[in-house]
C-alpha positions as CSV (number, residue, x, y, z in Angstrom):
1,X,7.3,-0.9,39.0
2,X,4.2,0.8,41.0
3,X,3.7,3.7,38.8
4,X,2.3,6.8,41.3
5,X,0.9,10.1,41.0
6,X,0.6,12.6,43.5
7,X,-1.1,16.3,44.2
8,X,-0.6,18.4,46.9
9,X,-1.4,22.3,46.9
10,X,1.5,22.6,48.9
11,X,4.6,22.9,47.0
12,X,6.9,21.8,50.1
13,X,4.7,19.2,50.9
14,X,4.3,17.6,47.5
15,X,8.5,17.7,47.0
16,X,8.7,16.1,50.3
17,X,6.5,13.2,49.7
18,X,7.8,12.8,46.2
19,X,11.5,12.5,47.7
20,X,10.0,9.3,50.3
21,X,8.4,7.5,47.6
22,X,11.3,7.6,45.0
23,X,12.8,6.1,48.0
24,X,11.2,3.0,47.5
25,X,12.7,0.7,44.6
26,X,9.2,-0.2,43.2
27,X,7.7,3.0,43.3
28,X,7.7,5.2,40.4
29,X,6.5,8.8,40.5
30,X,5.2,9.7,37.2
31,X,3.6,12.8,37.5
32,X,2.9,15.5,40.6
33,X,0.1,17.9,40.5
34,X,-0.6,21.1,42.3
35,X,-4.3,21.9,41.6
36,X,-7.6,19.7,41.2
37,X,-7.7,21.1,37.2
38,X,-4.5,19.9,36.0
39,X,-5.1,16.2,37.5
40,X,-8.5,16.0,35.6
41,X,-7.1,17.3,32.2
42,X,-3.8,15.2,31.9
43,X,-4.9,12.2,34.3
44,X,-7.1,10.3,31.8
45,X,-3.5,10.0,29.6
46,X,-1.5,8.5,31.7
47,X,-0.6,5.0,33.1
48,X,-1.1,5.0,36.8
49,X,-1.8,2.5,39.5
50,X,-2.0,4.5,42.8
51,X,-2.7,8.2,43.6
52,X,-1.4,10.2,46.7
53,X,-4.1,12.8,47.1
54,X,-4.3,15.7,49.1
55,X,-8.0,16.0,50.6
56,X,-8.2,20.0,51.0
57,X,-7.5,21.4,47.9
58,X,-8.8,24.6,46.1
59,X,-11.4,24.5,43.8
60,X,-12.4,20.4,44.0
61,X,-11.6,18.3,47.0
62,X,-9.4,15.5,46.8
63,X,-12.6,13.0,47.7
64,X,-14.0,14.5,44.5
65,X,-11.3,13.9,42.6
66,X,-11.2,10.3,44.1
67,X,-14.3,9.5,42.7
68,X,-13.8,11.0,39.2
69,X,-10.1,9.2,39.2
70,X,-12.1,5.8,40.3
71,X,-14.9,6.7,36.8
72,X,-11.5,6.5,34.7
73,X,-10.6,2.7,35.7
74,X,-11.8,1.3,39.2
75,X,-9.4,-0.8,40.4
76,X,-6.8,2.8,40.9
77,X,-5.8,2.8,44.6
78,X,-6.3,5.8,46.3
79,X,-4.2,7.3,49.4
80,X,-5.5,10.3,50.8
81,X,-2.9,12.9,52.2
82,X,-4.6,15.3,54.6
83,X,-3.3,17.4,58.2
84,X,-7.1,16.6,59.2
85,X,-8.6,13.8,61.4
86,X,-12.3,14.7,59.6
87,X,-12.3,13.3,56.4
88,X,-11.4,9.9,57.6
89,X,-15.2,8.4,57.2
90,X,-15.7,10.2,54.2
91,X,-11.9,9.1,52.9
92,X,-13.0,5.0,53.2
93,X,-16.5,5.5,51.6
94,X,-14.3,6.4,48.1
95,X,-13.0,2.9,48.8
96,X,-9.2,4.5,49.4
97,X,-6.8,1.9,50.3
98,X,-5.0,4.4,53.3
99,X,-5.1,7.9,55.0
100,X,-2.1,9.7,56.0
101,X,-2.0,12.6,58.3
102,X,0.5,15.2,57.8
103,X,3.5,15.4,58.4
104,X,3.9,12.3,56.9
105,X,6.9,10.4,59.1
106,X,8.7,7.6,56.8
107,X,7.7,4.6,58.8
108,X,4.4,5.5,58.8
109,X,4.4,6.1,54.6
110,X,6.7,2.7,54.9
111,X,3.4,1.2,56.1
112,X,1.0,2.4,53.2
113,X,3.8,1.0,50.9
114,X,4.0,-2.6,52.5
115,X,-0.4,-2.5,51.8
116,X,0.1,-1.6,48.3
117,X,2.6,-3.9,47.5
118,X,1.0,-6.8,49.7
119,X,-2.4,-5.6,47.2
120,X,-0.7,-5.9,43.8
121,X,0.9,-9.1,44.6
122,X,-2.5,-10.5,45.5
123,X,-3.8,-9.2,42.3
124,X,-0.8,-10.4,40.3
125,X,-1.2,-14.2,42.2
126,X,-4.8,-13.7,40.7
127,X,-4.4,-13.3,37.5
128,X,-1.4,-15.6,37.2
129,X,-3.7,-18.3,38.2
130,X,-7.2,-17.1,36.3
131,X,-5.9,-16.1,33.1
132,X,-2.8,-18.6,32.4
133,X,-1.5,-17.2,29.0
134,X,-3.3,-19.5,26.1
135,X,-1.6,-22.9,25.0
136,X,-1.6,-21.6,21.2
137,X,0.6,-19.0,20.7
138,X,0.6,-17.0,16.9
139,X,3.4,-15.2,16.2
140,X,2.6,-13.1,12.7
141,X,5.8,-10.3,13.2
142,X,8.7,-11.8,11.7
143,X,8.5,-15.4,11.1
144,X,4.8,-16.8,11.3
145,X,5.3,-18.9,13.8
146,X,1.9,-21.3,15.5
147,X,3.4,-23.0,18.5
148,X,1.4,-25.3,21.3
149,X,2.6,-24.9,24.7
150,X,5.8,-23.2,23.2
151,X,6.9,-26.5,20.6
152,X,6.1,-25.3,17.0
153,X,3.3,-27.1,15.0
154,X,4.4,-29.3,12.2
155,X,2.3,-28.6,9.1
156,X,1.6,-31.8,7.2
157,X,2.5,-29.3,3.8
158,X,3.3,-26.2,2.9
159,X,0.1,-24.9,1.5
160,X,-1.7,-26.4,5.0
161,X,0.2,-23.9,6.7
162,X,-0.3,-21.0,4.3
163,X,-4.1,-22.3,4.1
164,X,-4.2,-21.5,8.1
165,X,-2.5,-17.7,7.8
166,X,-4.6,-16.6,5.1
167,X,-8.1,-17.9,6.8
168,X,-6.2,-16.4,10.6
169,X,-6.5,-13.0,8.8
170,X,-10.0,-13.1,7.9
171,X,-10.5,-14.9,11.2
172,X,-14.4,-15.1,12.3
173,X,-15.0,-14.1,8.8
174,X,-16.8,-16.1,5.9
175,X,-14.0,-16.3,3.1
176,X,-15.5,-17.5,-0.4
177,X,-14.1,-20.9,-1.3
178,X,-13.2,-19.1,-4.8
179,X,-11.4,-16.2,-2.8
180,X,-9.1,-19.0,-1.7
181,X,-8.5,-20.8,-5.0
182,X,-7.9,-17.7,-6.8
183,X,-5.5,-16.5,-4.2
184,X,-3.7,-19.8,-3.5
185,X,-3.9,-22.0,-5.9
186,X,-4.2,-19.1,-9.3
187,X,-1.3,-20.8,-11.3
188,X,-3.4,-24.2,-11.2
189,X,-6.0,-25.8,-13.6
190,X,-9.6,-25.0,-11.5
191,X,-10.4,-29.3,-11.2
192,X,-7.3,-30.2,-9.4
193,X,-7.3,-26.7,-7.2
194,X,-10.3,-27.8,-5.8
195,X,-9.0,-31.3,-5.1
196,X,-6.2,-29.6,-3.5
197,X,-8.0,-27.4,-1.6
198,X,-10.1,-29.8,-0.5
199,X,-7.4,-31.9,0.7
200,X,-5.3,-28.8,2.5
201,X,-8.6,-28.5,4.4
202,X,-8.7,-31.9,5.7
203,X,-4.8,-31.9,6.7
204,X,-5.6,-28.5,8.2
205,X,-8.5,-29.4,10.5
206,X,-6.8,-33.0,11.5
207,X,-3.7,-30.9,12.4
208,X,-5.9,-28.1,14.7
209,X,-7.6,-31.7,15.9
210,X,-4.9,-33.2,16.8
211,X,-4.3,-29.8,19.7
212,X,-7.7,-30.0,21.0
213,X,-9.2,-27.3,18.0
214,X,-11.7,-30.0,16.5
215,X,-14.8,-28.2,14.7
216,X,-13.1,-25.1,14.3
217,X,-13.6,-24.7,10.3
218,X,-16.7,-24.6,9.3
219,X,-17.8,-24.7,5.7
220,X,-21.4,-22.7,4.7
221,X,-23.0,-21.2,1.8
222,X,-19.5,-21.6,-0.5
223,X,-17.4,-20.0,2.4
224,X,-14.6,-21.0,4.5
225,X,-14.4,-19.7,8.2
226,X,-12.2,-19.9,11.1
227,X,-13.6,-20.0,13.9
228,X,-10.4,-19.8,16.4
229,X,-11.1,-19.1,20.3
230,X,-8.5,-19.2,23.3
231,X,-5.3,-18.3,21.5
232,X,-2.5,-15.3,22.0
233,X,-1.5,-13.6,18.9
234,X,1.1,-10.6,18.8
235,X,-0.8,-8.9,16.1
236,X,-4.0,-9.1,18.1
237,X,-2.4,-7.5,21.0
238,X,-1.3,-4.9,19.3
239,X,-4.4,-3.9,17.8
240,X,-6.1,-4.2,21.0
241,X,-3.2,-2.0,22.7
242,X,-4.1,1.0,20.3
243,X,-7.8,0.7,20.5
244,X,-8.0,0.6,24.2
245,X,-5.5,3.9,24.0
246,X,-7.7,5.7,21.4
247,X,-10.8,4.9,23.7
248,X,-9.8,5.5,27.2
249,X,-6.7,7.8,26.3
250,X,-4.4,5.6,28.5
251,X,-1.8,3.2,27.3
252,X,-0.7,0.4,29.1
253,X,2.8,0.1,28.9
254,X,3.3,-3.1,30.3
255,X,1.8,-4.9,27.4
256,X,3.0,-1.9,24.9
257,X,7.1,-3.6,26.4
258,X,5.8,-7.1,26.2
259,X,4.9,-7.3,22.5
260,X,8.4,-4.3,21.6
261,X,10.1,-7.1,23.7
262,X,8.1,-10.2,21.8
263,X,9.0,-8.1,18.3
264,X,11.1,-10.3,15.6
265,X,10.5,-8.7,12.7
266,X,8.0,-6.5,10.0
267,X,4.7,-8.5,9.4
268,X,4.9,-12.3,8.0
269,X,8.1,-10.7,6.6
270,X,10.0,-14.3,5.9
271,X,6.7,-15.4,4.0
272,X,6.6,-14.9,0.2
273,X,2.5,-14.8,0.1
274,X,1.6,-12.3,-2.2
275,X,-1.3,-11.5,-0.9
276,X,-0.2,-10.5,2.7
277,X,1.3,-7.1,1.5
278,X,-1.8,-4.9,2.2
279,X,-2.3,-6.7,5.5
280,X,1.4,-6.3,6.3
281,X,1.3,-2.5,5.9
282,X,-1.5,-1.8,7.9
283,X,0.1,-3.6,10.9
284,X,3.7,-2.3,10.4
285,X,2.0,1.3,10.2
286,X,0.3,0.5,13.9
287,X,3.8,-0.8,15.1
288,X,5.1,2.2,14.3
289,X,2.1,4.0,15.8
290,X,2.8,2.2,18.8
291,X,6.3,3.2,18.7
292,X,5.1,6.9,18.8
293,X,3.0,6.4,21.7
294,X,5.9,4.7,23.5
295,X,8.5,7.4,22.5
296,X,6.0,10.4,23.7
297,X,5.8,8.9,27.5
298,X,9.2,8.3,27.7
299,X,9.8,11.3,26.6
300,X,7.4,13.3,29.4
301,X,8.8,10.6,31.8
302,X,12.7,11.3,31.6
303,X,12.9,7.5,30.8
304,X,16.1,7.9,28.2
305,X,17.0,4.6,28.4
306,X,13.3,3.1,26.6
307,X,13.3,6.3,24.5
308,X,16.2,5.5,22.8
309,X,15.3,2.2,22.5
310,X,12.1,3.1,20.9
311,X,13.8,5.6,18.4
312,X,16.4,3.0,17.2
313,X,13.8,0.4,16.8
314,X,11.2,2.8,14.9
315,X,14.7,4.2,12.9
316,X,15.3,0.6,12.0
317,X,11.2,-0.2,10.8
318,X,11.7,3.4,8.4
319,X,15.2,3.6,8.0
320,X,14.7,6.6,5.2
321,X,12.1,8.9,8.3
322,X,13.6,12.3,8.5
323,X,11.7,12.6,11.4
324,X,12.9,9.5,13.8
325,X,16.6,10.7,12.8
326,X,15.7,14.2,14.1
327,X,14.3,12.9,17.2
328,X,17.7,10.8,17.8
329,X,19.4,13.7,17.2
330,X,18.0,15.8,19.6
331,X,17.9,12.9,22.0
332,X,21.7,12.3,21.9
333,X,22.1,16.3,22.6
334,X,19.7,16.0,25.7
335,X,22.1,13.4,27.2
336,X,25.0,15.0,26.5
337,X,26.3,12.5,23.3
338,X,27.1,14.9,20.6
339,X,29.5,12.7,19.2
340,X,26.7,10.3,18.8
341,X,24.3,12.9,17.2
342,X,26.5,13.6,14.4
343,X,27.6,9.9,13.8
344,X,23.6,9.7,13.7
345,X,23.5,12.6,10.6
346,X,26.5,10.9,9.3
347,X,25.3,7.2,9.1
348,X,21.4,9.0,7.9
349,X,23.1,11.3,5.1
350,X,25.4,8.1,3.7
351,X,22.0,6.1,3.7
352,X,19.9,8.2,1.5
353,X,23.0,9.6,-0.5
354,X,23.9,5.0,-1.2
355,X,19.7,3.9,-2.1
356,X,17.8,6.9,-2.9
357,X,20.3,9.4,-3.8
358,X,18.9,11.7,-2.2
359,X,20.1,14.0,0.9
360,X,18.5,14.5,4.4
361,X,16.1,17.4,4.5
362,X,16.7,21.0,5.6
363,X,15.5,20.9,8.7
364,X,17.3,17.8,9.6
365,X,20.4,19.3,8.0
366,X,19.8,22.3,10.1
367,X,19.6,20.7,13.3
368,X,23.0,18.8,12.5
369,X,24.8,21.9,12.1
370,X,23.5,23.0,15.0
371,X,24.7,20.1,17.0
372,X,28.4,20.7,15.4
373,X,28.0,24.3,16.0
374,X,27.9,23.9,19.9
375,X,30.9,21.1,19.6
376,X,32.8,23.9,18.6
377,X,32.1,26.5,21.0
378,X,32.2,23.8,23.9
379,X,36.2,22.5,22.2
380,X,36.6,26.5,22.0
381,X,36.2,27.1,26.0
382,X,38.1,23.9,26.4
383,X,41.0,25.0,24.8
């Protein structure tokens, strides 16, 4: 999907171009603005590819807020909306894909569609063929998985492979050869853990060898480092979804779905390594952080569907979070699925009662009878 947004100053005119682009299949109107203001303060926060601007506005043109919109991430397409020939020059020097004159007639529109899709194809083609996806593939959520154009490596032992994880987490960074023998090997005598460690090392780098990674662990100054380049990890993407968000203010959804689509599991969860626990919470606190960020847009986008998706999924990493159980409650009332709320309270109340003897909070208890309270009146009416 093409994901738009559009200001007008004209409330007729906005609903009217908003009705021909939701009739396009790949077009997805996210957000419609009415003044310059609004654009600027919620713009930076959202995902957008191409924005419908009209040029007279009051307060800041739209050609201003071309160039302020192009500041945020350059490669935005810009239509400009206008019921004047003049701006036309000035429209092209923002580097705006189209200009539309008013009233906008659908084939005409149907035109400015067919150049942006013909333009995101091209870029797709692009970087389909620039940036293939990396022949090593880590998987850390779940099972920790190291596959090589998608056929899992065979570890020559089982410490070789637990070897690799534990220097992948420190990855870049110089890890004390003690570190490691204290870690892995601390229920063996210190002569033959060095012996061992020394010959994990050597299966290790013959195994990474072997894939076309030769030279990639280095040993300096007592200290072990892995020195990994041209790989796709699911934990790295994740981190590096949050970080762009909490510098630009903008997630990216598409690789936010990818990874929630990608997702097996909590962190290294089918490995019994002691030492991955602290690691393990940090990342299963950012997947959940991620879930929030996901729930949030598809909350101010209508998008029920991924919302409850997102909820369930979140419910299922905290299955004891008064607060994801609150949110599905109130999203099965918003669709109309009160039956499902209260099977939701039900299944949450039975939980905490079974494990932690304990019962949901008030609030939470509060907004279930709430729920049952309008069954009634609604069975009430029926009756």
């Amino acid at each position: 999907m093409i994901r738009v947004i559009v200001m007008d100053d004209e409330p007729l005119a906005l609903v009217n171009i908003k009705k021909h682009l939701n009739a396009f299949d790949d077009i997805e109107v996210i957000e419609t603005f009415t003044t310059a203001k609004d654009l600027l303060i919620e713009g930076p926060t959202l995902d957008f590819q191409v924005a419908f601007l009209d040029v007279e506005m009051p307060g800041m043109s739209g050609l201003e807020v071309a160039q302020l919109i192009k500041t945020w991430d350059k490669n935005i397409c810009i239509i400009f909306v206008t019921a004047y020939r003049d701006y036309a020059v000035q429209a092209f020097d923002v580097q705006s894909l189209d200009y539309l004159l008013k009233p906008i007639s659908k084939s005409r529109l149907e035109m400015t569609i067919n150049r942006i899709q013909e333009l995101f194809q091209k870029d797709l083609t692009s970087a389909t063929q620039t940036h293939q996806k990396p022949s090593l593939m880590i998987r850390c959520f779940g099972e920790f998985v190291v596959s090589y154009e998608e056929k899992a490596i065979h570890w020559r032992t089982i410490k070789t492979k637990e070897l690799f994880a534990f220097l992948f987490l420190q990855l870049h960074m110089p890890v004390p050869r003690d570190t490691i023998l204290d870690t892995l090997w601390s229920d063996t005598d210190i002569k033959k853990a060095r012996v061992q460690l020394h010959t994990t090392v050597s299966y290790l780098r013959t195994t990474l060898s072997s894939y076309g990674y030769s030279d990639v662990i280095e040993y300096t100054n007592g200290c072990y480092i892995l020195k990994l380049e041209d790989f796709q990890c699911d934990a790295h993407d994740l981190e590096y979804i949050l970080n762009t968000k909490a510098e630009t203010g903008r997630l990216d959804i598409e690789k936010a779905e990818e990874l929630i689509q990608n997702y097996h599991g909590e962190f290294m969860a089918t490995l019994d390594y002691s030492w991955t626990a602290s690691k393990a919470n940090l990342m299963n606190k950012q997947f959940t952080q991620l879930l929030d960020e996901l729930i949030h847009y598809y909350t101010k986008n209508q998008n029920f569907k991924n919302r409850e998706r997102s909820l369930l999924l979140a419910l299922e990493l905290n299955p004891y979070s008064d607060k994801t159980v609150q949110l599905l409650i109130r999203h099965y009332t918003e669709i109309g699925n009160r039956a499902e709320a209260i099977k939701m309270y039900h299944s949450f109340n039975s939980l905490l009662l079974s494990e932690l003897n304990v019962s949901p909070t008030q609030e939470t208890t509060d907004l279930f009878q709430n729920v049952v309270q309008a069954q009634a009146k609604e069975l009430e009416k029926s009756i």
